[in-house]
Each structure stands twice: as structure tokens, then as C-alpha cells.
N, C-alpha and C positions, 0 to 999 in steps of 0.2 A: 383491329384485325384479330387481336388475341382473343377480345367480349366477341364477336361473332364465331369463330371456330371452338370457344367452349359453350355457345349461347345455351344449351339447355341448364346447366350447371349452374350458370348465372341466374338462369331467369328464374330456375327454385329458390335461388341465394334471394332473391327480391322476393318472391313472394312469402318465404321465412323472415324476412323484414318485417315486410307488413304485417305478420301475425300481432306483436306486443301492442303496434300502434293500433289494430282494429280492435284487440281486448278493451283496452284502455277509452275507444270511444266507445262501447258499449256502457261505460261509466258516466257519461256527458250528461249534465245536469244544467241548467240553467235561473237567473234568476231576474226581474222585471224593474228591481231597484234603480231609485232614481241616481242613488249614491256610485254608481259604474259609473256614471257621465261626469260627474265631477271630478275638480283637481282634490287629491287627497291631501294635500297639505295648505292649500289655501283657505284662509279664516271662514270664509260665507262657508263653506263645506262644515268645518267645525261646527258653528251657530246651527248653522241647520239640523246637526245627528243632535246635537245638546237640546235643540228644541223641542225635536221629536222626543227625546228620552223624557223631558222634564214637562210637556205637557200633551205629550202622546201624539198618535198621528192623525186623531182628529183636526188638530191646529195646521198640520203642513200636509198631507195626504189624504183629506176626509172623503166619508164615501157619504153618499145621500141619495134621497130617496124621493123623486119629484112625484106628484099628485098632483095632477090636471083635473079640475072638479067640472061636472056637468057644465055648470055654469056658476056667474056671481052670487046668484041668489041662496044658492047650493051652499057653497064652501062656506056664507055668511052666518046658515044656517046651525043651531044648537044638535037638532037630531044627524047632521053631515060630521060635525066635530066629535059625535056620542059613537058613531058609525066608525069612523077613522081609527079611533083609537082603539076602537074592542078589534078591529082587525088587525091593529100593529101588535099590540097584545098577544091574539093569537097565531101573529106572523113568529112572534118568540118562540114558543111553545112548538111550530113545525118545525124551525130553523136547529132548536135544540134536538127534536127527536129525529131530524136529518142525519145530524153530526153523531150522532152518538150510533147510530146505521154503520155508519163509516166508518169506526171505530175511532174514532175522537172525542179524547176526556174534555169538551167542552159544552157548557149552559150559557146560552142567552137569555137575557132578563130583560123585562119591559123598561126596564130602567135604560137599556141602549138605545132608547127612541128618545129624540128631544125636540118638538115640534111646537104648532101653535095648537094642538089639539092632544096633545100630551107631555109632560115633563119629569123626569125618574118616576116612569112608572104608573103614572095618576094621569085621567082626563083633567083636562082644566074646565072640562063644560060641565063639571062636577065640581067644581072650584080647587084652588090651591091652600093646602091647609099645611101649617104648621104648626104640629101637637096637636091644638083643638080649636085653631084660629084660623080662617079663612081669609084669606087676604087674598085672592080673586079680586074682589069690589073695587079696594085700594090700587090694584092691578091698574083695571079700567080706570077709574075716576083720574088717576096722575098720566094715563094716558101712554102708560110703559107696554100695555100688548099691542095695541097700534104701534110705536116706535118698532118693535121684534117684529108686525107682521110685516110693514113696509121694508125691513129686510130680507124676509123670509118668502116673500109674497112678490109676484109679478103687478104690473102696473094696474092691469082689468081687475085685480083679486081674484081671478079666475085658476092660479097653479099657486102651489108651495110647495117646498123643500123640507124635510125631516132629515135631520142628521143623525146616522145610525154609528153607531159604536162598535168598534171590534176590540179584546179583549186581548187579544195577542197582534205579532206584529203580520199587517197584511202581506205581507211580501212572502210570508213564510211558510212552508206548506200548510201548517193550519188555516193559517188567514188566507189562503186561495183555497182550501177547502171551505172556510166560513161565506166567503162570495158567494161561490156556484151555489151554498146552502140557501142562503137568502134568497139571491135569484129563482132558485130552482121550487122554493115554497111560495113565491105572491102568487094569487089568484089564477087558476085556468078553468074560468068557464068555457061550455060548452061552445058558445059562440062569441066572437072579441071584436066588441068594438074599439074602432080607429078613429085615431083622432081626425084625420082626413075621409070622414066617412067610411060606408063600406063592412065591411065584415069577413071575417077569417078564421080557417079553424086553429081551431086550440093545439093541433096537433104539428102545424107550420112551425118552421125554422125561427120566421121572424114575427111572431107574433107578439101581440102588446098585451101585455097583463090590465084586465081592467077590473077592479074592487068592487063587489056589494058584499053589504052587511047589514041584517035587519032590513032587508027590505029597501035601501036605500042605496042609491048609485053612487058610489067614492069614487070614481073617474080612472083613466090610464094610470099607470104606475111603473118609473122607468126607475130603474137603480143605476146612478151613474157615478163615473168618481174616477180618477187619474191611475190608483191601483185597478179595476175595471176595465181601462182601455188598455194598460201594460200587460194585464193579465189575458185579455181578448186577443191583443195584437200579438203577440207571444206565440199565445197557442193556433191560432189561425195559420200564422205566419210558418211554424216549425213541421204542424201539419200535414205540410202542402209539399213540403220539400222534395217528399220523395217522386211528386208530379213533377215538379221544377226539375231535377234530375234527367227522368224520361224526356221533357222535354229537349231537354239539351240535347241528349245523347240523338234524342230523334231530329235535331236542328244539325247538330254535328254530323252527321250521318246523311245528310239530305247535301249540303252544302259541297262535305268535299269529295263525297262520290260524285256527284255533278261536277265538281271542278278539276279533280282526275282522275275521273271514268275507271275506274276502282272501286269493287267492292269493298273488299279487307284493310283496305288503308283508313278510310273511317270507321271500322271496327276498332284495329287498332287503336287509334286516336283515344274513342273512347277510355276503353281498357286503362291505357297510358294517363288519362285526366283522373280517372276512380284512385287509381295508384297513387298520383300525388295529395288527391284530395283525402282521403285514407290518413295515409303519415300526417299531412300538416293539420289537420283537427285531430287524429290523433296526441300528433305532440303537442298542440294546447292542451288537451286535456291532463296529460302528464305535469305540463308547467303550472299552466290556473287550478286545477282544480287537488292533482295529488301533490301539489308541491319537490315536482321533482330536480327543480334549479332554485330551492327557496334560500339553500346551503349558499348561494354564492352571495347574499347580499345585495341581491337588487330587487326594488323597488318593484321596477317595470315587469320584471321576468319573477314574480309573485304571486301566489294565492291572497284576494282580495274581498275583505266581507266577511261576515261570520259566516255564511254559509258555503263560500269557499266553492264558488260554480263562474261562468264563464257570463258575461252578460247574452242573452237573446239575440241582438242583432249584430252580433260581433260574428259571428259564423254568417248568416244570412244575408250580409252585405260581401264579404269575401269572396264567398261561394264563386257568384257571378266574377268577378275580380280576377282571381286568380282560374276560373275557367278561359277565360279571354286573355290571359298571359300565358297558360299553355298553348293553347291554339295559336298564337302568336307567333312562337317558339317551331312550334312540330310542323303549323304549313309552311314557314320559311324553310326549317330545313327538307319536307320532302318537297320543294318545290326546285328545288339543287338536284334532289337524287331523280324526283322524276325528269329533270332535265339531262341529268347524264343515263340515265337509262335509253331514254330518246336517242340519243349521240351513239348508241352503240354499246354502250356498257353494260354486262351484265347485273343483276339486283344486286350483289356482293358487291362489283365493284363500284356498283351507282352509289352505295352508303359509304362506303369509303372516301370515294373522289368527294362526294358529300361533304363528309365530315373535317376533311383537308381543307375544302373550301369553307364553309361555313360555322367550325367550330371555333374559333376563335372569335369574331364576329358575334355571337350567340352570346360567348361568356364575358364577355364586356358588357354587351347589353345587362344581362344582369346580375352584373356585380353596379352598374349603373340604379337599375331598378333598387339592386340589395340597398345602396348607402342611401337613395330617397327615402326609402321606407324605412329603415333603420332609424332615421332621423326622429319618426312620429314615437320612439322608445325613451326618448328624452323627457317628453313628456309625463305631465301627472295624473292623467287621465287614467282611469284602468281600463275602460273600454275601448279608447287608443292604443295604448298599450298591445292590447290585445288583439286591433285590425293590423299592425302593425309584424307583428310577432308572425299569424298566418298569411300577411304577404312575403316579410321576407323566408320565412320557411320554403314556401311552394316558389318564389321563385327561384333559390338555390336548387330545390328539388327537378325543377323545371331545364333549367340551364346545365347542371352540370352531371343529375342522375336519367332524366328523362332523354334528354337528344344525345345523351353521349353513352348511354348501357342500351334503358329500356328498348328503345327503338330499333337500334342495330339489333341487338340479341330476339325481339319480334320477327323482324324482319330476316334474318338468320335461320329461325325457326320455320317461319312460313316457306322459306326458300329449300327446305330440306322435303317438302310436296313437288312432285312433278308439275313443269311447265313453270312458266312466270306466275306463280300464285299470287304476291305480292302486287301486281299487276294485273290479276282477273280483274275483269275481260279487254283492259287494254291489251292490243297487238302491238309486240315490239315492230320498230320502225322498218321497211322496206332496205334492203342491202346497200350501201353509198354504191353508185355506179361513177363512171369515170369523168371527170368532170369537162365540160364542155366547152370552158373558156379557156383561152392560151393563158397558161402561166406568163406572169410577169418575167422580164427580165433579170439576172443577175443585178448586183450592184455596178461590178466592173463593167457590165453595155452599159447599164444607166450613168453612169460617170462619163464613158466616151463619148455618147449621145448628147447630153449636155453639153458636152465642149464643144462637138461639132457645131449645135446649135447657137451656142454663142457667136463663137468665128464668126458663121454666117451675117450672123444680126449685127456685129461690129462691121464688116466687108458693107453689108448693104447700108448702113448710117454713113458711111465715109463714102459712098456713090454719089453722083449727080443726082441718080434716081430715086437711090434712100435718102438726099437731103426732102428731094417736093414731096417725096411722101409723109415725111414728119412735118410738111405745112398745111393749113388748112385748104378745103375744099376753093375756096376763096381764091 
């Protein structure tokens, strides 16, 4: 009663809330590492960052570079293997003058190609020298580039794989700048054949890079590799969000005006879900990324990673989550209030009776919700860690700021517009008229009434008549 009779006062008070937390997600940075999914202090985690460090992330994260050749006869060919490599060559030489566009102090060198048609640097269809010996010959004769191609190489001989090099760590803004760089320098002729037949222009979203060099076909050309799909799925994913958004708001909007015949009350709603979702990625950003609970010595509630950002799908699974535990929350309780509004109550005192009946109820719920998910903070994971952190956030925000200020002090507001605003364009209910049926007796008739009744039925059992009647037909 108090949040509704100063509701405007209040609801500044909240929207001055939300200022630090929307600053702070302006700050939101993410990053596609494999090391978020892992427990940080379990051994294989260790092994793995030591491996990576000690022989780079060619060995546990490599990116590669697949060539699909015309055909058998192609790839087998001296002038296919002469062709391939003067292109990777000068796939070097673009991918350098990309980055350095962009302003990044980084050089690629034909030495990041390691193929069966190149190795640091050198075609091998030129042979393999060292100093001024050519061991090529010796190559073949022991039989060791057939061993490399039948790994390198599909079953027909028809594709292989080139393992390309990055020079810093992929994950890191350089190294997703070096990606798009690669990517973005293979081959776009005019017209692109498909491996499924067909043809497409160069200018298409999904077009396939296909190689000539000197005259000679080098086939499709896909860059693939696990930082590539992190990197892809990341940025698609993040993208999109603010359509996911819209859609909601236009699913939420659809649903519970349909459901009670209410304009403003799914506005509302809305409004109400931005609000909590606002502070609780806000406040990860505060925690994961500026370390602002780093001071207490925990683990879980830590900035994680040298680069000290939130993982990718730690928001983008949430999202959804906690939009469906607010909604959860707001149609239960106005489904209280539009009920006593029904009954005769005015909007004022439909959130009140509301709130009597159903806030306690509410806050149980989640503080139930809270210790489930609080649970997932035990854990070593950082990217749990982190789903865990923005469920229980927004459902505290949910349970005890949203149904118990935000909504009344909305709905306070909207109420200070002439007519049932709150309720456009539902019509309050028809006036109770006098009711139709006789009221029940008092207690004291019903008490005498039963005894009468008794009497009776003891008087007719001890009759002649009451006996044959408690006999059978028979």
C-alpha cells in the first residue's frame, strides 16, 4: 500500500537502479574458449592448457584447410600440387595485407601451410631440400609421403586437408581477426562451382570458395576447425538476440492480451521482464568480467581466463530461462488480481487483495528456485558457474523486486489515467444483483432439524411398519 501511494517516486527509484547495471552491460564482451566448459581445477583441464601452451593449439584446436580436387586424377597430378601451392602462398601474402587493413601488427608466412603439396614454406613437387640435398626421392622410395597422404587424404584420393598455423592464440581478438582474414582472402571467382553441382554467385552468403591457379582447377576450398564453428556459432548466435527479444515481447504481447483481454497488462509485462533482464546480465557483467565480488574469495563468483569476459552461451541459454520464470511469476499473480478485480474490486484494491493472497506463495517459490540453482555455484565449471549466477539473480529479482514494487507501482501509475486503464478494454463486471436462492439456514434450525429427523427415523425403526420396511422386497 505504501509502494503504490508513492508509486511514481518509486518507480524513478528503479529506473535509477537500472542506470549502473545498463552502463556496465554496455561493457559485455565475450569469449568462444573451450576452457569456460571445463572444471578448473581438475587434472585433464591442467594437461590440456599445458598442452596447448607447450605445443601450441595446432595439437588440441587446429584449424584446416579442406581441398576437394576435381577429381583423382587431378590431386595425383605434379602441375595440381605446383598450382596448390603457389595459391597457398599467395593466400599468405592476402591474409597478411588483410590484417595489417585492420590494423593488426600481424605477418603470415608460407611456412603456416603444412600439406602434401607444401611444407614450411617449399612445394614438395619441387622436392624437399635440405641445404642442398633433396630428399624428396628418399621421401617416396621408403614410402613415408604415402603414409602422410593416407592420413591427410580421403579414401578416393579425391580431398585433403592443409593444416594452417596461427601465430597467436585463436580465441583472442587477434586470432578471430586472423580467421575472418583467411576466410575472407580464398578465391571468389566470378562464378562458384558446387560440389553438388550447380552454380552460384560470388556475391551469396553461402558461397563455396573454389581455387584456380595457372590455369588449373584446385577444387572447393572449405576452412574448417572447432575455433571456426565457436567463432561462427558465437557471432550468429549473439547477432540475432535482439530479434529473439522482439520476438518474445511480440509472443508475450500476443498471449496475454488474448488471455486477459488487456491491452496494457502485456505491455507491462514486457517492461517488467527488460527490467530484470537489464540488472541480472548487468550484474554478471560486474561480477565475471570487472571483478566486482573478486574481493570475497570465491571461485564461482570470479573473473575467469585471461581475457576476463563471460562465456557466449552462458547469457543466450538464460535469456529464455529466466524470461519463462518471470512470466511464470507476473501471470500467476495478475491472475489473482484480475480475479478480484472481477469480484468487484477496484484496480488498487485488486493488487492488494492480490498481493495478500499470493505473495507469500511467490516467495517461497523462489527462494525454492534460489537454493536449486544456487546449488550449480558449487561447482567448478565457470560457464555453470555463470548459468547459475544469472538464474538465481533474476529469480530473486523476479520474486521479491518485480511482483512485489515493480508491478503494483505500474499498475498505481497506470491507475492515476482516467477509467480502468489497467484493464483497457476489459469492462468491469455487471453490478452483484440480489441473489436468487434462499439462504441456508442458521446452525441452531440445522441442529433442531437433525434431531427432529432422527426421532423420527428411531420412532419408524421400532414400528411394526419400520421393522418390514428394513426387510427385503422378498
Amino acid at each position: 500500500v505504501v509502494c503504490m501511494s508513492g508509486a511514481p517516486v518509486m518507480f524513478l527509484f528503479l529506473a535509477l537502479v537500472m542506470v549502473p547495471f545498463a552502463m556496465a552491460l554496455t561493457r559485455f564482451s565475450y569469449v568462444e574458449d573451450l576452457t569456460p566448459l571445463m572444471q578448473t581445477t581438475h587434472p585433464a583441464t591442467k594437461a590440456f592448457i599445458s598442452i596447448s601452451n607447450i605445443y601450441g593449439q595446432d595439437l588440441t584446436t587446429p584449424v584446416q584447410l579442406l581441398i576437394m580436387a576435381p577429381s583423382q586424377k587431378a590431386m595425383a597430378s605434379r602441375e595440381w600440387s605446383l598450382a596448390t601451392c603457389h595459391m597457398l602462398q599467395d593466400l599468405a601474402t592476402k591474409v597478411t595485407d588483410r590484417m595489417h587493413e585492420e590494423g593488426h601488427d600481424y605477418t603470415m608466412t608460407t611456412a603456416d601451410f603444412n600439406g602434401l603439396m607444401i611444407f614450411r614454406g617449399g612445394c614438395l613437387a619441387d622436392g624437399l631440400k635440405f641445404g642442398v640435398i633433396d630428399v624428396m626421392p628418399a621421401v617416396h622410395m621408403y614410402g613415408m609421403y604415402d603414409m602422410v597422404a593416407d592420413l591427410l587424404s580421403n579414401r578416393n584420393q579425391t580431398a585433403t586437408q592443409v593444416y594452417v598455423h596461427c601465430q597467436v592464440d585463436l580465441f583472442s581478438e587477434v586470432g578471430e581477426a586472423w580467421m575472418r582474414a583467411v576466410r575472407a582472402s580464398l578465391p571468389r571467382p566470378e562464378v562458384i562451382r558446387q560440389p553438388l553441382g550447380g552454380h552460384q554467385d560470388a556475391d551469396s552468403a553461402n558461397y563455396v570458395p573454389y581455387g584456380r591457379w595457372d590455369d588449373v582447377e584446385i577444387g572447393a576450398l572449405h576452412l574448417y576447425g572447432m575455433p571456426l564453428e565457436q567463432m561462427d556459432g558465437a557471432q550468429y548466435t549473439l547477432r540475432r538476440m535482439p530479434y529473439v527479444g522482439l520476438a518474445i515481447a511480440a509472443i508475450v504481447c500476443i498471449i496475454l492480451g488474448g488471455s486477459f483481454g488487456t491491452a496494457l497488462i502485456p505491455v507491462r509485462a514486457v517492461i517488467c521482464i527488460a527490467w530484470m533482464l537489464v540488472v541480472t546480465f548487468g550484474a554478471s557483467v560486474m561480477v565475471y568480467q570487472l571483478g566486482y565480488l573478486e574481493g570475497l574469495g570465491l571461485q564461482a563468483l570470479a573473473p575467469s581466463g585471461e581475457r576476463q569476459a563471460l562465456f557466449w552461451l552462458s547469457p543466450t541459454i538464460t535469456l529464455a530461462i529466466l524470461v519463462g520464470l518471470g512470466l511464470d511469476y507476473d501471470v500467476f499473480f495478475m491472475e489473482s488480481v484480475v480475479e478480484h478485480f472481477d469480484a468487484g474490486y477496484s484496480s488498487r484494491e485488486a493488487v492488494v487483495e492480490a498481493l495478500r493472497h499470493t505473495g507469500t506463495i511467490i516467495c517461497v517459490a523462489g527462494v525454492i528456485m534460489f537454493l536449486a540453482f544456487g546449488s550449480l555455484l558449487i561447482g567448478a565449471s565457470p560457464m555453470i558457474n555463470q548459468l547459475a549466477f544469472h538464474l538465481c539473480v533474476g529469480v530473486l529479482i523476479d520474486c521479491f523486486v518485480t511482483t512485489k514494487v515493480i508491478i503494483p507501482c505500474a499498475m498505481a501509475m497506470l491507475d492515476l489515467l482516467p477509467g480502468n486503464a489497467n484493464f483497457w478494454p476489459r469492462k468491469p463486471p455487471p453490478a452483484l444483483t440480489e441473489p436468487t436462492v434462499e439462504p441456508l439456514p442458521p446452525l441452531r434450525r440445522l441442529g433442531s432439524l437433525r434431531n427432529s429427523l432422527s426421532d423420527n427415523a428411531r420412532r419408524s425403526a421400532m414400528s411394526p411398519h419400520g421393522v418390514r420396511s428394513m426387510q427385503s422386497p422378498a
